[in-house]
N, C-alpha and C positions, 0 to 999 in steps of 0.2 A: 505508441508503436515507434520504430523507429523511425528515421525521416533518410530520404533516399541520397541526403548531403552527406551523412554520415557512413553511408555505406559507401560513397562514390568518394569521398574525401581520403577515407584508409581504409578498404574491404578488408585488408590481413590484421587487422584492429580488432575489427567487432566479430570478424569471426574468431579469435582470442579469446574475445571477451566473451562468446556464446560456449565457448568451448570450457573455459572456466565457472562456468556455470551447468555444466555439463548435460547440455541441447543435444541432443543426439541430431547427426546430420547436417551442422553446422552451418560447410561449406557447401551444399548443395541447396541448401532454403534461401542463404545469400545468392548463388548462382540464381537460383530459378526466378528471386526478382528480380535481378537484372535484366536477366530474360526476357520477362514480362515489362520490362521497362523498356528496353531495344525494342520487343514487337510493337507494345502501343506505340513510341518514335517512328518505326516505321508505314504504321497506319497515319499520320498524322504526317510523316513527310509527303505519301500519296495523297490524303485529304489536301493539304495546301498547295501541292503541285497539279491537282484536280483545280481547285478552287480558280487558283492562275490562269487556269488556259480558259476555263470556263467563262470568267471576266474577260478575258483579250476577244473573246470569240463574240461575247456578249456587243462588243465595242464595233465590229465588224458587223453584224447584222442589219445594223441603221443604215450603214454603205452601201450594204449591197441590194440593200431594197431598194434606197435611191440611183445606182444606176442601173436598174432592172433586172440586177440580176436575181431573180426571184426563186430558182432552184438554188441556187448556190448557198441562199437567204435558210432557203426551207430547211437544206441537209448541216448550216448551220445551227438551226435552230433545234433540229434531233440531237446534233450533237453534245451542244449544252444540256440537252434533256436528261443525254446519257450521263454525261458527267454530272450531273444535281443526283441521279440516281447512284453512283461510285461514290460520291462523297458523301453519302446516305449511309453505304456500306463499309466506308471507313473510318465516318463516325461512330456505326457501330460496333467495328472491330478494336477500336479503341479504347470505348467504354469497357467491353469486355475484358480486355489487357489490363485496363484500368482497375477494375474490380477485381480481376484473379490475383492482381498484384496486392490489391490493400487486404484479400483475405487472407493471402501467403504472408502480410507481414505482421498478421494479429495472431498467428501462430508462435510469432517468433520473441524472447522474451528482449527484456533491457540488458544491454551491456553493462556489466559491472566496474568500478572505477577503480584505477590501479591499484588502490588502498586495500581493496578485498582481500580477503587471506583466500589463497588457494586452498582447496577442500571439497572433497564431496559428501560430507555430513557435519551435524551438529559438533560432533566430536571432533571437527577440525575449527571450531570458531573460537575466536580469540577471546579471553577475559584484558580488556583495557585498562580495568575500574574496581576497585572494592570500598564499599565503605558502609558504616552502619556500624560498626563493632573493631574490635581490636584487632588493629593490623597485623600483628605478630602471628596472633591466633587462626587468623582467616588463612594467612602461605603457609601454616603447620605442615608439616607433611613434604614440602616442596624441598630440594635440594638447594644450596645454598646461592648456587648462580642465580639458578631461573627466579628465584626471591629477590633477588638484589634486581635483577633487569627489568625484573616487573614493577619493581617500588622506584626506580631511579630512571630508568631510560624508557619509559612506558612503552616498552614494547608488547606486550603481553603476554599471556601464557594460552597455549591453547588446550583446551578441556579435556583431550586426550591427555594433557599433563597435569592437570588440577590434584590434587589431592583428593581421597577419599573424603576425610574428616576433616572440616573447618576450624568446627565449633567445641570445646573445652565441653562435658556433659553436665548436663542442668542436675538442679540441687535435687528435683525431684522428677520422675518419669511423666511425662510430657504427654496430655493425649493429643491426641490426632483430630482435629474440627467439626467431622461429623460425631465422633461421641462428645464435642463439646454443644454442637447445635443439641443434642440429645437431651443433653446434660441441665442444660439452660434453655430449653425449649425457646431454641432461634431458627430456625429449618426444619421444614419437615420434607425431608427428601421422598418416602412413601407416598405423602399426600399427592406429591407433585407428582408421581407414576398412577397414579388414580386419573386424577383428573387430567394430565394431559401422556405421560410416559417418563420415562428416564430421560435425567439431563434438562428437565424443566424443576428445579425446587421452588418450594412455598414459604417463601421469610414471613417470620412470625415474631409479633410482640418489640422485643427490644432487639431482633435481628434482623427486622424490616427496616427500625427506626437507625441502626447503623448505616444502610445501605441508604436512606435518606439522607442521612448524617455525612457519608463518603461523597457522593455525589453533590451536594448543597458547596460541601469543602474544595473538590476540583474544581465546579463553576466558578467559583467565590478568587480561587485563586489563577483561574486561567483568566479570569476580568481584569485582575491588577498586572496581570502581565501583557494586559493589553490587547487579548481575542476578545472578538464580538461575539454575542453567545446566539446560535441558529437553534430555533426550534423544525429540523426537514419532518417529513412524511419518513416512516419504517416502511414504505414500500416501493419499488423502482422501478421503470421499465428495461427494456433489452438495451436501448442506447445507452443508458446511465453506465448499466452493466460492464458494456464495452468499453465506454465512455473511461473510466479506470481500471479496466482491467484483469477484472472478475470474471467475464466474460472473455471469451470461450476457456480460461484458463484453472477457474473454479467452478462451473458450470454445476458439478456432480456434488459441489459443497452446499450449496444453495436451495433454497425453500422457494420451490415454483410453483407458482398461483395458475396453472395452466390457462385455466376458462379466460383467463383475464390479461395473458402472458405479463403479468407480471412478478417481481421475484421481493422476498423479506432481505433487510438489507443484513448483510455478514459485520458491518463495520458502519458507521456515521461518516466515512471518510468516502464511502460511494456519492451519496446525496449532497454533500456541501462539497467536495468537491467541483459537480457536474454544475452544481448552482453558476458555474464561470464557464460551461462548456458554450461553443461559440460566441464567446464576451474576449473583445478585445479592451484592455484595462492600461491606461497611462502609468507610465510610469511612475509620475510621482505619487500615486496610488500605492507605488509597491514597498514593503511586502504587506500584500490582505493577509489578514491573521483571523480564522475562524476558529468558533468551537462550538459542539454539539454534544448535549446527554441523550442517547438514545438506548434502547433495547436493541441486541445483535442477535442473529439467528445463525446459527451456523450447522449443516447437519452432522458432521464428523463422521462421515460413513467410516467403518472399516476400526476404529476408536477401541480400547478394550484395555483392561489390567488397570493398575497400580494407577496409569496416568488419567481415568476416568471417576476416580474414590470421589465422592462428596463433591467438592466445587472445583476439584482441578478441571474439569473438561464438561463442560453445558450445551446444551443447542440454546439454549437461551439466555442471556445476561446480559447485565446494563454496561452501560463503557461511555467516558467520555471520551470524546476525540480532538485535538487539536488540527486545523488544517493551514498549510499556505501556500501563496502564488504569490513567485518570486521571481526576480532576475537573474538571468546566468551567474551574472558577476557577482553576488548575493548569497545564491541559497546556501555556499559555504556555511558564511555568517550564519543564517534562520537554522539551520541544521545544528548548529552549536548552540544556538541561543534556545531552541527544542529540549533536544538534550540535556541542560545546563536545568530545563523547567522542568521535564520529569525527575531529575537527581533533586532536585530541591524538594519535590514533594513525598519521596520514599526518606529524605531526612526529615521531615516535619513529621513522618509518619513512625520513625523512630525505627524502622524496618533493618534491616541489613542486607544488602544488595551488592552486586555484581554488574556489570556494563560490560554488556560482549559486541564483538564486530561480528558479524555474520558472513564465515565461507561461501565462497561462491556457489557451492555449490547445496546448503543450506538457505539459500534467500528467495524471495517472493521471486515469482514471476516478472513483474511489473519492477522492483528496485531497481538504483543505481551502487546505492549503499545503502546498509538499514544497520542499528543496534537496538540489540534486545537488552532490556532490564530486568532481572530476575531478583525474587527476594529468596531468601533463605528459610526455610519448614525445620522450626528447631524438633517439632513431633513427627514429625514424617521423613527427616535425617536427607533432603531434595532441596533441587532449586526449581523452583516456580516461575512461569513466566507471566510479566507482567503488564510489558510494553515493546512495541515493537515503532523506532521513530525512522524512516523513513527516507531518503531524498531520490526522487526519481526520475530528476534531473528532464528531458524534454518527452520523457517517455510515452506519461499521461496525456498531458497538453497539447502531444500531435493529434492523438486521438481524438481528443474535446474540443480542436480547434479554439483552444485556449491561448491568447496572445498582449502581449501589451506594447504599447505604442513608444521610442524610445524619445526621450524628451530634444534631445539637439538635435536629432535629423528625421524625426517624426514618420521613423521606417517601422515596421511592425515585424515582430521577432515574436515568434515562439515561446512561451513563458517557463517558467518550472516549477513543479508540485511539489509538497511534503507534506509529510502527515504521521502522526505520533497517537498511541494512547496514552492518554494521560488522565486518569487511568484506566483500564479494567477490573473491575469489582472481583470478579469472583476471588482472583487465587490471592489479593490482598486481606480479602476477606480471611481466608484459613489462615493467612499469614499473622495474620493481628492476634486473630481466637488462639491459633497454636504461639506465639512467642512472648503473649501476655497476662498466659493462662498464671495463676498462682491458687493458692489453696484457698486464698479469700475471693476470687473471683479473675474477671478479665479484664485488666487496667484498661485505658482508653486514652493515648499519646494525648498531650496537653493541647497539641494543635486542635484534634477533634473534638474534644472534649464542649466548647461553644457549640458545637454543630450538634452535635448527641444529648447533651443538655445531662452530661454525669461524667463520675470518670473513673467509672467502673462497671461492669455486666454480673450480676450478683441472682 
C-alpha cells in the first residue's frame, strides 16, 4: 500500500498518479487518510498530554502524604485514576484511526511512474519491442512515420495504431491448437469438463510431456540466470493475500476454501513473495532472486468468446514465476535485467513477440510499471498474452513489512518487489502447436528439443 511519506511528501502527485490509473475518487481517498491520520495525532497528542500530567501528579503524591496532607494525596490519587482511564480511551481511539486508516489505504491502488503511457485501456498501451520475425513485415500496414519512430527512437506505437495484419500469409491454412490437440491427441479439453468443468484440460501423451518439457526448460534457465528455485504450498492464507495484493482487490478472482479461509494461489508470486513478509534482509543480500513452478488457479468470472477457445483462458495452468527484493536504487536495473530474461526465452523459443508498456489505465492494481509480452497465433490471426513483468516499487513491501538493512548507516528502508512470468504455459503452448504446425507434424524449437527428447510432434 502506500506509505503515508509519500502522500505527505506531494499529495498533488499521487493523486495524478491515481487518477492515471483511473481510481475513481482519488482525491477524496487521499483526503480521508489524512484525516484519519490528523485524528489518530490528535488522540495521541491527548494520550501524551494525559500521560504527562499523570506522571507529574504521580511525583506529588509521595509529598503530600509526607506532609499529611492526606486528602489532597487521596483526590490526587483519583485523578491519576482518571487520567490512566482517558489514556485507556485514547489509546483506543487511536488504534481505531489507526486501523480505518490502513483499511482506507488497501483500497487505494499504486501510483504509476512517469513512464506510464496515459490510457484507459488495453488499446492505449504502448508496443516498445518486436521481434521473432521480419521487421519490415511485423510495421506492414503502419504509415511511414510511426515506422521509422518505433524502429529508431523507441518511442512506440500504441495498439490503437498497430496494424491489422503483421504477418505475410503462410504457405498453407494454419489450424488453430485445439484442432491440433485433436488432431495429435495432446489435450483433451471434453475430458477436463467431465472430470472437473471448463477451463481445466487433460494433457495427454506427448502433450503432457511438452508441458514437462516447457517447465524442466524455464527452471533450467531461470538457474543459470541465477534464481533460487522455491518449491511454496498452492494454497495461502488472507495475510499472504493482502500481503501482495490480491486481496481485497482480486477477491472475486480467487478459489476460496471457505471452511479453512484459505484461498488457491492466482500466481507463484503470492507465496514467494510473502516468504520475506516481516523479514528485514541486508543489503548486501540484495537483490534475492526467486523462482517457483507452480499450478495457478484463477476463476475468470464473467470470461466468454474468442478469448476463452482452447488454452487462451484456464482456471487452471502451470506458470513459472520469477521473483525479487530489491533496492530503491536498483530495481531499475532487476526490472531490465527481468525483462531482458523473458525476451531471451520467447527467442530461444523461436516465437515472435511484441513487449508492450502498459497504460495506466490497463495495469494491475498493485503496479508501479509492468510490460506485457505477447506472442503472435499465426492460426488464430491474435496476440496472446504471455507474461506480465512487473515493478512495484514500495507498494507490496509496505504491506509485508518487507525491509532491508542499508549497509553504511545500518537504517532500515522499506524494500522493493518484482515479479515476472517467465513463463506461462498455456497460450505458449497454442503458440508453438499453431506456428510450428507443418504437413509433416509439429517442429519443436532446437532449445526444447533436450527437454522433449524429439524434435518433432507427429
Amino acid at each position: 500500500m502506500l506509505t503515508l511519506k509519500q502522500i505527505y511528501d506531494d499529495k498533488e502527485l499521487v493523486i495524478a498518479g491515481l487518477e492515471k490509473k483511473h481510481f475513481t475518487g482519488a482525491r477524496e481517498a487521499i483526503e480521508n487518510v489524512l484525516a484519519l491520520d490528523q485524528e489518530r495525532k490528535n488522540a495521541q497528542q491527548k494520550k501524551d498530554a494525559a500521560s504527562q500530567e499523570m506522571n507529574s501528579i504521580a511525583k506529588e503524591i509521595g509529598k503530600l502524604m509526607g506532609q499529611g496532607k492526606k486528602d489532597e494525596a487521596e483526590a490526587a490519587k483519583a485523578k491519576t485514576a482518571q487520567l490512566k482511564a482517558d489514556i485507556k480511551t485514547y489509546e483506543q481511539e487511536m488504534d481505531a484511526a489507526a486501523e480505518r486508516q490502513t483499511q482506507a489505504l488497501l483500497q487505494i491502488p499504486n501510483v504509476p511512474y512517469a513512464i506510464v503511457p496515459e490510457g484507459a485501456s488495453a488499446e492505449d498501451n504502448v508496443a516498445v519491442k518486436v521481434g521473432g520475425w521480419n521487421f519490415g513485415e511485423a510495421l506492414k500496414g503502419l504509415d511511414q512515420p510511426a515506422a521509422q519512430a518505433f524502429s529508431k527512437d523507441g518511442n512506440g506505437i500504441a495498439l490503437k495504431d498497430w496494424p491489422d495484419s503483421e504477418n505475410p500469409e503462410p504457405a498453407f491454412a494454419k489450424l488453430p491448437h485445439w484442432d491440433l490437440a485433436k488432431k495429435y491427441n495432446l489435450i483433451d479439453f471434453d475430458l477436463g469438463v467431465k472430470i472437473s468443468g471448463a477451463g481445466f484440460p487433460v494433457y495427454i501423451g506427448q502433450g503432457a510431456r511438452l508441458q514437462r518439457a516447457l517447465i524442466n526448460f524455464f527452471l533450467a534457465e531461470a538457474a543459470k540466470a541465477g534464481y533460487t528455485e522455491i518449491m511454496p504450498p498452492t494454497v495461502v492464507n488472507a495475510a499472504s493475500g493482502y500481503g501482495t495484493g490480491q486481496l481485497p482487490d482480486k477477491e472475486g478472482q480467487m478459489y476460496h476454501c471457505e471452511v479453512d479461509d484459505l484461498y488457491l494461489i492466482p500466481t507463484a508470486e503470492v507465496p514467494v513473495t510473502n516468504l520475506y513478509r516481516d523479514v528485514i534482509v541486508d543489503e548486501q543480500e540484495l537483490p534475492v532472486k526467486m523462482c517457483a513452478y507452480t499450478q495457478c488457479f484463477r476463476r475468470e468470472a464473467g470470461s466468454y468468446g474468442k478469448d476463452v477457445r482452447g488454452l487462451n483462458r484456464l482456471h487452471e495452468f502451470s506458470k513459472i514465476e520469477i521473483v525479487r527484493i530489491d533496492s530503491p536504487e536498483h530495481s531499475d536495473i532487476s526490472h531490465k535485467e527481468m525483462l531482458e530474461h523473458v525476451e531471451g526465452l520467447l527467442k530461444k523459443l523461436e516465437l515472435p513477440y511484441r513487449i508492450l508498456r502498459l497504460s495506466g489505465g490497463d495495469m494491475s492494481f498493485t503496479a508501479a510499471l509492468c510490460y506485457d509480452f505477447e506472442v503472435y497465433s499465426e492460426a488464430q490471426h491474435r496476440w496472446l498474452e504471455v507474461s506480465s513483468t512487473s515493478n512495484f516499487d514500495t507498494y507490496q513491501a509496505n504491506r509485508l513489512h518487507c525491509r532491508y538493512r542499508r549497509q553504511d548507516d545500518k537504517k532500515v528502508q522499506i524494500a522493493h518487489t518484482l515479479n515476472g512470468s517467465a513463463l506461462a504455459l498455456p497460450r505458449i503452448v497454442a503458440a508453438l502447436l499453431e506456428n510450428n504446425q507443418s504437413e509433416e507434424g509439429i517442429h519443436i524449437p532446437a532449445a526444447l528439443q533436450p527437454y522433449f527428447g524429439a524434435d518433432m510432434i507427429r
